[in-house]
N, C-alpha and C positions, 0 to 999 in steps of 0.2 A: 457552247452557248450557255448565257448565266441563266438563275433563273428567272428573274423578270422577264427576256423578252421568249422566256419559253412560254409563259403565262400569257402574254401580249398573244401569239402565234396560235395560242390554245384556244383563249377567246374569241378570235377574227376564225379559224376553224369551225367554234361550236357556235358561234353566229351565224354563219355561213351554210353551217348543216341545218338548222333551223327556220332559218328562212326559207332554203330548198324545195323544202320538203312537201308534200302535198299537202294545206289547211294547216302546216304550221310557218308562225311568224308573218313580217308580211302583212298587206291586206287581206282581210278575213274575206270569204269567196261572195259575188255580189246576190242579194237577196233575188230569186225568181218572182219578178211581176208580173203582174196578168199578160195573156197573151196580146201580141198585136193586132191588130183589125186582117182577118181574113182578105183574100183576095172575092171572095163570096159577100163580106163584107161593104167591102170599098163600092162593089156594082149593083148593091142594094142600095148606096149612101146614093151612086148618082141616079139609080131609078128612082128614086126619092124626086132627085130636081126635076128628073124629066115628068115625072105625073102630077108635082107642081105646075111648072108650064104649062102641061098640057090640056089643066083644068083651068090655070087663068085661060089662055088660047081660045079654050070653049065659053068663057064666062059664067064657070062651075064655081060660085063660091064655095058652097057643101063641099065638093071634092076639093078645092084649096084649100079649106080647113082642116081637112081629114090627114093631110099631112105632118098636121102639127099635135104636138102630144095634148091631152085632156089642162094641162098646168103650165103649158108652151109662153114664151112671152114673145112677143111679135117689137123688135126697136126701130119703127118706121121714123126718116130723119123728121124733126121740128113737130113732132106729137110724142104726147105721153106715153109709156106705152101699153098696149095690148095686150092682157091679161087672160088666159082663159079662150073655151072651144068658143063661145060666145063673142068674146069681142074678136077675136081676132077673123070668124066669118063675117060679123057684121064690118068691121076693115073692109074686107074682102070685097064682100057683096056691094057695098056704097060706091067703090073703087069700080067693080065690073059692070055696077050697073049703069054709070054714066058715060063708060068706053069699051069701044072694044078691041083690045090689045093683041099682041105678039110679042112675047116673054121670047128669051134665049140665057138660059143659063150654061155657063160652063166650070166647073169645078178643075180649081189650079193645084189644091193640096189639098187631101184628106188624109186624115190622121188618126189614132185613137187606140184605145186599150177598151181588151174587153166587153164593155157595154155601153161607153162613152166615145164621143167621136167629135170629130172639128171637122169642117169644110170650108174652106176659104178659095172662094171664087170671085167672078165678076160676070158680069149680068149687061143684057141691052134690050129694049122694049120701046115700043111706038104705042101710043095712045089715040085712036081716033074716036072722037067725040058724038055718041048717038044723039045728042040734036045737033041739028042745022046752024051754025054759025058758032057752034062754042071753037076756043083754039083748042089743035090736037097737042101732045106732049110727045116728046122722044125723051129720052134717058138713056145714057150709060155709067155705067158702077161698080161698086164693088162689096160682097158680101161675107157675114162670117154666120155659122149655123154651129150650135151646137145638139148634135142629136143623139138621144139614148135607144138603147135598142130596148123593146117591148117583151113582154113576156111570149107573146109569140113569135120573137125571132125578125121582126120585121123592124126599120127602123122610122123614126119620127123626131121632126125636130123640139129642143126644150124653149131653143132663144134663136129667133131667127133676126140678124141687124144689117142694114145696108144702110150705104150711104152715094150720094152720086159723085162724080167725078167732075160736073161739067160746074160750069161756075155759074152761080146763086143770079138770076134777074130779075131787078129793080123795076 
């Protein structure tokens, strides 16, 4: 063998060893990111919806509020949005106080890292109107929440957005 393809043979070798090898060559090993959302996690994310519901349900604005972070923005469709524990009970409360409803949320995907989280679901609710002759609403939807977990371990939403599915009437 001459020596050039000794050297060809020696290189595709010490390439070969180097890349092998444990941390050498290669992709460099992938950086450890926060952990993923607990299974403790995930059933905190949907008792979250369920104590939503279950405080619209009641006509609790205070408690609908409470689920949302102190800085929360609330992106209800075809209004500005709802800023802050204030506007987003006074939403609330204007809302509950001229119906009284039946929320069902159901969570399709929850996601997240460490102290950040996504929920993307879809929602269906009846509105019947406490006076006499106003028309009631139905609604079905779909929603995205972004929620951070609290200092004390418990989670709350930052941006809560829906939008409905059924078609807009004129």
């Amino acid at each position: 063998m001459s020596v050039r393809p000794r050297l060809v043979l020696l290189g595709v070798l010490a390439f070969g060893a180097v890349a092998c090898r444990p941390g050498g060559g290669g992709s460099p090993p992938a950086a450890k990111g926060p952990a993923s959302l607990s299974a403790a996690d995930e059933a905190a994310i949907r008792s979250l919806d369920s104590a939503f519901a279950a405080a619209a349900n009641a006509g609790d604005a205070e408690a609908v509020a409470a689920v949302y972070a102190a800085d929360a923005a609330l992106l209800a469709p075809n209004l500005p949005p709802q800023k802050g524990h204030a506007a987003i009970k006074s939403f609330w409360a204007g809302f509950l106080d001229v119906y009284t409803v039946r929320f069902e949320v159901v969570s399709d995907t929850i996601e997240g890292r460490s102290d950040l989280a996504y929920n993307r679901g879809h929602y269906r609710f009846t509105a019947v109107p406490k006076a006499k002759g106003a028309p009631g609403v139905a609604d079905e939807g779909k929603f995205v929440e972004i929620l951070r977990k609290q200092s004390d371990g418990g989670w709350k939403y930052v941006v809560d957005m829906y939008s409905s599915n059924l078609t807009l009437q004129h």
